[in-house]
C-alpha positions in Angstrom: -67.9 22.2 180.0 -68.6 25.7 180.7 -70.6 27.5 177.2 -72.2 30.7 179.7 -70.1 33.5 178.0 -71.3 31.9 174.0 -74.8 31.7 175.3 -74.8 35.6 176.5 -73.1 36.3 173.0 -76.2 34.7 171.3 -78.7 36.4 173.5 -76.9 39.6 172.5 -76.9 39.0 168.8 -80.3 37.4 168.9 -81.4 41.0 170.7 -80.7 42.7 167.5 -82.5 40.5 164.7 -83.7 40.1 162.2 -81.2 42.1 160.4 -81.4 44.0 157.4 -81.5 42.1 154.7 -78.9 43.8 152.8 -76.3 43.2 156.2 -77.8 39.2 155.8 -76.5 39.3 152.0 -73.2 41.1 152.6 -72.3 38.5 156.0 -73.5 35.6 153.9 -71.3 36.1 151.2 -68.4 37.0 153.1 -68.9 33.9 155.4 -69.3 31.0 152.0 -66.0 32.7 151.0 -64.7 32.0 154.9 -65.9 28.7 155.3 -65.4 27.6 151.5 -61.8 28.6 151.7 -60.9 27.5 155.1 -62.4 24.2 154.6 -61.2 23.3 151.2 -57.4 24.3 152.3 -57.7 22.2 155.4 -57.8 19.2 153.0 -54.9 20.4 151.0 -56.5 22.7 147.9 -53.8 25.3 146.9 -56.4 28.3 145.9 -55.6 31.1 148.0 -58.6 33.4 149.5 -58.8 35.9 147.0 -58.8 33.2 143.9 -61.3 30.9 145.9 -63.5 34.4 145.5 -62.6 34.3 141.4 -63.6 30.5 141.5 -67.2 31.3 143.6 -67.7 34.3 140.6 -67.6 31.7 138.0 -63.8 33.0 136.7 -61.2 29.6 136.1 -58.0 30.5 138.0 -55.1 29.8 136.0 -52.5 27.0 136.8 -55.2 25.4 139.0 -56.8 22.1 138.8 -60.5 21.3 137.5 -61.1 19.4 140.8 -60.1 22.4 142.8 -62.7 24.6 141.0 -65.2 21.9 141.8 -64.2 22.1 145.3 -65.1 25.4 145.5 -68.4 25.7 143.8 -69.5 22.2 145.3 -68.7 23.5 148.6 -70.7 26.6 147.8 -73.8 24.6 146.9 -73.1 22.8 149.8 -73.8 25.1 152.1 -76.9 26.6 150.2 -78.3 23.4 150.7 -77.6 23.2 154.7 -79.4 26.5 154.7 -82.3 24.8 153.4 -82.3 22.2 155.8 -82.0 24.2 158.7 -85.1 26.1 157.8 -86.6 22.4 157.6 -84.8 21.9 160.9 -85.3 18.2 160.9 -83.2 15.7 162.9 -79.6 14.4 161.4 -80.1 11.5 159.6 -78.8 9.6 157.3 -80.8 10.5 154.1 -79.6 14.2 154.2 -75.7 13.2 155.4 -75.4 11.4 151.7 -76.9 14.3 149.9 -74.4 16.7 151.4 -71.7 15.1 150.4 -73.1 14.0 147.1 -73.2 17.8 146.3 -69.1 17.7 147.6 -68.1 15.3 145.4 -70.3 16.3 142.6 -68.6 17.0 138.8 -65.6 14.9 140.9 -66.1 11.3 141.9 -69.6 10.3 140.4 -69.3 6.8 141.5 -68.9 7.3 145.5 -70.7 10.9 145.4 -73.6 10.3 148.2 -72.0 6.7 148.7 -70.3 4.7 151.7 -66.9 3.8 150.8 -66.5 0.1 149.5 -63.3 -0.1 150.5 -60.8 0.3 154.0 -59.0 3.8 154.3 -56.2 5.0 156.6 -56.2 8.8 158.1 -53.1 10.4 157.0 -51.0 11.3 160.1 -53.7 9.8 162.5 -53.2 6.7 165.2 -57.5 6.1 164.7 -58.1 3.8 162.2 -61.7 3.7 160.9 -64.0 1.0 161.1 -64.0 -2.0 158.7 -65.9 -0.5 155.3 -68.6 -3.6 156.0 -69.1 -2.1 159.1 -69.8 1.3 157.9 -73.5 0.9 157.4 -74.1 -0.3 161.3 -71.9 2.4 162.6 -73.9 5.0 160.7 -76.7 3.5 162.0 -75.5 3.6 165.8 -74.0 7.2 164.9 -77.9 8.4 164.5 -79.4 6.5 167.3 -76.6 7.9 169.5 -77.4 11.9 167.9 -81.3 10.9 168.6 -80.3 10.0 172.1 -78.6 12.9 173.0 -80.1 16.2 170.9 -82.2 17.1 173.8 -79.5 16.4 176.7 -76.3 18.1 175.5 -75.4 21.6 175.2 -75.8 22.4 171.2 -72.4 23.3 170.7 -71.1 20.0 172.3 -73.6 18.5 170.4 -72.3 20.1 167.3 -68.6 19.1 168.5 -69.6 15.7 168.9 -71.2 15.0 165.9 -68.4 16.2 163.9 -66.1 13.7 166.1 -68.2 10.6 165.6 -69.0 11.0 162.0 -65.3 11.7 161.0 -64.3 8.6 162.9 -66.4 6.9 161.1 -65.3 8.1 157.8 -67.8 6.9 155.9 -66.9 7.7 152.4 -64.3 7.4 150.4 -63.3 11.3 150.7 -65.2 14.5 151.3 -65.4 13.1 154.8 -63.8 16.5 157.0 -66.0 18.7 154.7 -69.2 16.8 155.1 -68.3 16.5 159.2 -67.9 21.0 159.3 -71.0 21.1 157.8 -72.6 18.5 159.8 -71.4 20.5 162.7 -72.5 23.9 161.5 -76.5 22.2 160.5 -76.6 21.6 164.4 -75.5 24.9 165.6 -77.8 27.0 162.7 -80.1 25.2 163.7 -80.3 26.5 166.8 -80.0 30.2 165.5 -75.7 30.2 166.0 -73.6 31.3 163.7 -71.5 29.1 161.6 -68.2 28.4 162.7 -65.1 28.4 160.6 -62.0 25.7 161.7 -59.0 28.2 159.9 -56.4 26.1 157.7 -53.9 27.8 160.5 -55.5 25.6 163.1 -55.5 23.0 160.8 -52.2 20.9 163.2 -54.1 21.2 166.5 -57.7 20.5 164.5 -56.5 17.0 163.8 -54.4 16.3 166.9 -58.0 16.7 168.7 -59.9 15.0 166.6 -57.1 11.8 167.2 -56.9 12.1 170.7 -60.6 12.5 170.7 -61.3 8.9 168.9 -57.8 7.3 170.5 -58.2 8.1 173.8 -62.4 9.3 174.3 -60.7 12.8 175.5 -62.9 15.3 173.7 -61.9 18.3 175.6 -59.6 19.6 173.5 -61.8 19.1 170.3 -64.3 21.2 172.5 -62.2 23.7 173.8 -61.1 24.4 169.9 -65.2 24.5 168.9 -65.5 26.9 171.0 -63.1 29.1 170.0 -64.1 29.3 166.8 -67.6 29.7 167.8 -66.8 32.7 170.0 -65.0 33.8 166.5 -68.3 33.2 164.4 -69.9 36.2 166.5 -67.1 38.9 165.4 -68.6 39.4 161.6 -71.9 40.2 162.9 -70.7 42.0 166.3 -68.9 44.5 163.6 -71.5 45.4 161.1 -74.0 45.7 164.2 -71.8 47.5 165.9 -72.0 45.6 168.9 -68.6 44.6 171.3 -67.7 41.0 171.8 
Protein backbone atom coordinates (compact mmCIF):
# COMPACT_ATOMS: atom_id res chain seq x y z
CA UNK A 1 0.00 0.00 0.00
CA UNK A 2 0.78 3.42 -0.87
CA UNK A 3 2.05 5.62 2.74
CA UNK A 4 4.03 8.57 0.38
CA UNK A 5 1.59 11.45 1.36
CA UNK A 6 2.00 10.26 5.62
CA UNK A 7 5.64 10.13 5.02
CA UNK A 8 5.81 13.91 3.50
CA UNK A 9 3.48 14.84 6.52
CA UNK A 10 6.13 13.47 8.94
CA UNK A 11 9.05 15.05 7.13
CA UNK A 12 6.98 18.25 7.40
CA UNK A 13 6.31 18.08 11.08
CA UNK A 14 9.70 16.60 11.82
CA UNK A 15 11.04 20.05 9.97
CA UNK A 16 9.68 21.99 12.81
CA UNK A 17 10.94 20.12 16.08
CA UNK A 18 11.59 19.98 18.73
CA UNK A 19 8.77 22.03 19.90
CA UNK A 20 8.34 24.21 22.63
CA UNK A 21 7.92 22.58 25.43
CA UNK A 22 4.90 24.28 26.61
CA UNK A 23 3.10 23.34 22.90
CA UNK A 24 4.57 19.44 23.96
CA UNK A 25 2.56 19.88 27.35
CA UNK A 26 -0.62 21.42 25.96
CA UNK A 27 -0.79 18.50 22.71
CA UNK A 28 0.04 15.83 25.27
CA UNK A 29 -2.64 16.50 27.44
CA UNK A 30 -5.21 17.12 24.91
CA UNK A 31 -4.18 13.90 23.10
CA UNK A 32 -4.38 11.33 26.72
CA UNK A 33 -7.89 12.91 26.91
CA UNK A 34 -8.36 11.80 22.86
CA UNK A 35 -6.97 8.53 23.08
CA UNK A 36 -8.23 7.75 26.76
CA UNK A 37 -11.74 8.68 25.74
CA UNK A 38 -11.88 7.25 22.43
CA UNK A 39 -10.51 4.05 23.47
CA UNK A 40 -12.28 3.40 26.66
CA UNK A 41 -15.88 4.17 24.72
CA UNK A 42 -14.87 1.82 21.98
CA UNK A 43 -15.24 -0.96 24.61
CA UNK A 44 -18.48 0.28 25.91
CA UNK A 45 -17.61 2.90 29.02
CA UNK A 46 -20.44 5.47 29.18
CA UNK A 47 -18.18 8.69 30.37
CA UNK A 48 -18.63 11.22 27.91
CA UNK A 49 -15.37 13.53 26.83
CA UNK A 50 -15.78 16.20 29.10
CA UNK A 51 -16.32 13.80 32.38
CA UNK A 52 -13.41 11.46 31.12
CA UNK A 53 -11.39 15.04 31.61
CA UNK A 54 -13.16 15.30 35.41
CA UNK A 55 -12.07 11.53 35.96
CA UNK A 56 -8.14 12.28 34.55
CA UNK A 57 -8.28 15.55 37.24
CA UNK A 58 -8.91 13.20 39.95
CA UNK A 59 -12.84 14.41 40.37
CA UNK A 60 -15.45 11.05 40.75
CA UNK A 61 -18.21 11.58 38.25
CA UNK A 62 -21.44 10.96 39.62
CA UNK A 63 -23.81 8.04 38.63
CA UNK A 64 -20.66 6.33 37.22
CA UNK A 65 -19.08 3.15 38.03
CA UNK A 66 -15.74 2.61 40.06
CA UNK A 67 -14.46 0.40 37.13
CA UNK A 68 -15.09 3.15 34.68
CA UNK A 69 -12.97 5.62 36.78
CA UNK A 70 -10.28 3.02 36.79
CA UNK A 71 -10.55 2.85 33.12
CA UNK A 72 -9.66 6.16 32.84
CA UNK A 73 -6.81 6.67 35.12
CA UNK A 74 -5.38 3.10 34.19
CA UNK A 75 -5.54 4.15 30.64
CA UNK A 76 -3.76 7.31 31.56
CA UNK A 77 -0.90 5.52 33.25
CA UNK A 78 -0.94 3.42 30.39
CA UNK A 79 0.15 5.57 28.10
CA UNK A 80 2.80 7.41 30.42
CA UNK A 81 4.30 4.16 30.54
CA UNK A 82 4.45 3.56 26.46
CA UNK A 83 6.11 6.96 26.54
CA UNK A 84 8.77 5.50 28.54
CA UNK A 85 9.32 2.66 26.45
CA UNK A 86 9.55 4.41 23.40
CA UNK A 87 12.38 6.52 24.68
CA UNK A 88 13.88 2.85 25.51
CA UNK A 89 12.75 2.06 21.97
CA UNK A 90 13.35 -1.61 22.44
CA UNK A 91 11.75 -4.41 20.30
CA UNK A 92 7.88 -5.70 21.17
CA UNK A 93 8.06 -8.38 23.37
CA UNK A 94 6.40 -10.13 25.48
CA UNK A 95 7.71 -8.90 28.92
CA UNK A 96 6.44 -5.26 28.23
CA UNK A 97 2.93 -6.51 26.41
CA UNK A 98 1.92 -7.98 30.16
CA UNK A 99 2.99 -4.86 31.96
CA UNK A 100 0.76 -2.68 29.74
CA UNK A 101 -2.05 -4.31 30.27
CA UNK A 102 -1.27 -5.04 33.92
CA UNK A 103 -1.45 -1.23 34.32
CA UNK A 104 -5.19 -1.52 32.24
CA UNK A 105 -6.56 -3.74 34.46
CA UNK A 106 -4.97 -2.43 37.49
CA UNK A 107 -7.46 -1.48 40.78
CA UNK A 108 -9.96 -3.91 38.42
CA UNK A 109 -9.19 -7.57 37.88
CA UNK A 110 -6.03 -8.21 40.09
CA UNK A 111 -6.04 -11.83 39.27
CA UNK A 112 -5.60 -11.68 35.33
CA UNK A 113 -3.90 -8.08 35.36
CA UNK A 114 -0.50 -8.77 33.30
CA UNK A 115 -1.95 -12.46 32.83
CA UNK A 116 -2.97 -14.87 29.78
CA UNK A 117 -6.40 -15.77 30.02
CA UNK A 118 -7.00 -19.37 31.61
CA UNK A 119 -9.94 -19.75 30.04
CA UNK A 120 -11.68 -19.81 26.02
CA UNK A 121 -13.44 -16.42 25.03
CA UNK A 122 -15.74 -15.53 22.13
CA UNK A 123 -15.54 -11.86 20.35
CA UNK A 124 -18.81 -10.34 20.61
CA UNK A 125 -20.26 -9.74 17.08
CA UNK A 126 -17.09 -11.31 15.46
CA UNK A 127 -17.02 -14.71 12.98
CA UNK A 128 -12.91 -15.05 14.41
CA UNK A 129 -12.77 -17.14 17.23
CA UNK A 130 -9.48 -16.98 19.16
CA UNK A 131 -7.13 -19.58 19.75
CA UNK A 132 -7.59 -22.41 22.31
CA UNK A 133 -6.46 -20.50 25.91
CA UNK A 134 -3.59 -23.57 26.01
CA UNK A 135 -2.52 -22.26 22.93
CA UNK A 136 -2.14 -18.83 23.91
CA UNK A 137 1.47 -18.99 25.16
CA UNK A 138 2.78 -20.47 21.59
CA UNK A 139 0.82 -18.07 19.70
CA UNK A 140 2.41 -15.15 21.70
CA UNK A 141 5.46 -16.65 21.07
CA UNK A 142 5.02 -16.93 17.17
CA UNK A 143 3.28 -13.38 17.34
CA UNK A 144 6.97 -11.99 18.42
CA UNK A 145 9.06 -14.09 16.14
CA UNK A 146 6.71 -12.97 13.37
CA UNK A 147 7.16 -8.86 14.72
CA UNK A 148 11.06 -9.74 14.90
CA UNK A 149 10.90 -11.03 11.30
CA UNK A 150 9.34 -8.20 9.88
CA UNK A 151 10.33 -4.70 11.84
CA UNK A 152 12.90 -4.02 9.37
CA UNK A 153 10.82 -5.09 6.11
CA UNK A 154 7.47 -3.40 6.50
CA UNK A 155 6.41 0.10 6.18
CA UNK A 156 5.97 1.22 10.11
CA UNK A 157 2.55 2.05 9.82
CA UNK A 158 1.72 -1.42 8.33
CA UNK A 159 3.72 -2.65 10.87
CA UNK A 160 1.83 -0.81 13.49
CA UNK A 161 -1.49 -2.11 11.67
CA UNK A 162 -0.44 -5.46 11.82
CA UNK A 163 0.62 -5.76 15.07
CA UNK A 164 -2.60 -4.54 16.36
CA UNK A 165 -4.30 -7.30 14.00
CA UNK A 166 -2.32 -10.27 15.21
CA UNK A 167 -2.31 -9.55 18.86
CA UNK A 168 -6.11 -8.92 19.05
CA UNK A 169 -6.64 -12.16 17.31
CA UNK A 170 -4.91 -13.65 19.57
CA UNK A 171 -6.70 -12.12 22.53
CA UNK A 172 -4.57 -13.14 25.00
CA UNK A 173 -6.19 -12.02 28.13
CA UNK A 174 -9.17 -12.28 29.56
CA UNK A 175 -10.09 -8.44 28.73
CA UNK A 176 -8.20 -5.25 28.19
CA UNK A 177 -7.32 -6.92 24.91
CA UNK A 178 -8.44 -3.84 22.20
CA UNK A 179 -6.87 -1.35 24.60
CA UNK A 180 -3.56 -3.16 25.07
CA UNK A 181 -3.58 -3.82 20.89
CA UNK A 182 -4.05 0.60 20.29
CA UNK A 183 -1.40 0.99 22.40
CA UNK A 184 0.68 -1.76 21.02
CA UNK A 185 0.04 -0.05 17.71
CA UNK A 186 0.76 3.50 18.76
CA UNK A 187 4.53 2.07 20.69
CA UNK A 188 5.42 1.14 16.98
CA UNK A 189 4.59 4.28 15.29
CA UNK A 190 6.20 6.63 18.38
CA UNK A 191 8.67 4.92 18.04
CA UNK A 192 9.49 5.91 14.97
CA UNK A 193 8.78 9.73 15.74
CA UNK A 194 4.69 9.50 14.40
CA UNK A 195 2.12 10.74 16.16
CA UNK A 196 -0.26 8.58 17.98
CA UNK A 197 -3.25 7.74 16.31
CA UNK A 198 -6.71 7.75 17.83
CA UNK A 199 -9.49 4.82 16.37
CA UNK A 200 -12.80 7.37 17.32
CA UNK A 201 -15.80 5.36 19.08
CA UNK A 202 -17.75 6.71 15.75
CA UNK A 203 -15.59 4.42 13.75
CA UNK A 204 -15.99 1.96 16.22
CA UNK A 205 -18.73 -0.43 13.41
CA UNK A 206 -16.17 -0.38 10.58
CA UNK A 207 -13.02 -0.75 13.23
CA UNK A 208 -14.26 -4.19 14.09
CA UNK A 209 -15.68 -5.21 10.71
CA UNK A 210 -11.81 -4.86 9.59
CA UNK A 211 -10.37 -6.35 12.15
CA UNK A 212 -12.88 -9.70 11.38
CA UNK A 213 -12.41 -9.72 7.91
CA UNK A 214 -8.79 -9.17 8.58
CA UNK A 215 -8.38 -12.56 10.79
CA UNK A 216 -11.45 -14.42 8.70
CA UNK A 217 -10.42 -13.91 5.46
CA UNK A 218 -6.22 -12.59 5.70
CA UNK A 219 -7.76 -9.25 3.86
CA UNK A 220 -5.93 -6.57 5.80
CA UNK A 221 -6.63 -3.71 3.47
CA UNK A 222 -9.32 -2.33 4.93
CA UNK A 223 -7.81 -2.45 8.52
CA UNK A 224 -4.92 -0.51 6.69
CA UNK A 225 -6.85 1.75 4.73
CA UNK A 226 -8.66 2.83 8.33
CA UNK A 227 -4.91 3.10 10.04
CA UNK A 228 -4.17 5.39 7.84
CA UNK A 229 -6.81 7.52 8.11
CA UNK A 230 -6.46 8.04 11.49
CA UNK A 231 -2.88 8.48 11.11
CA UNK A 232 -3.25 11.25 8.52
CA UNK A 233 -5.75 12.64 11.53
CA UNK A 234 -2.93 12.28 14.22
CA UNK A 235 -1.02 15.21 12.24
CA UNK A 236 -4.00 17.91 12.52
CA UNK A 237 -3.29 18.74 16.40
CA UNK A 238 0.19 19.59 15.74
CA UNK A 239 -0.40 21.02 12.06
CA UNK A 240 -2.68 23.68 14.11
CA UNK A 241 -0.65 24.86 16.96
CA UNK A 242 2.35 24.97 14.40
CA UNK A 243 0.51 26.60 12.09
CA UNK A 244 1.32 24.38 9.40
CA UNK A 245 -1.47 23.09 6.47
CA UNK A 246 -2.20 19.35 6.21
Amino acid sequence: MEFKELDELKIKLDSSRPLAKDVLENLKEDLILRWTYNSNAIEGNTLTLKETKVALEGITVGGKTLREHFEIINHKDAILFIEDLVKESNLLNEYDIKLIHSLILKNIDKQNAGRYRQANVIISGAIHKPPNFFNIQESMENFISWYKLNYKNLHLIELSAMVHIKFVGIHPFIDGNGRTARLLMNLELMKSGFPPLIIKVEDRLGYYNALDMAHTTDNYKPFIKLVKKAVKESFEPYFYVLGLKL
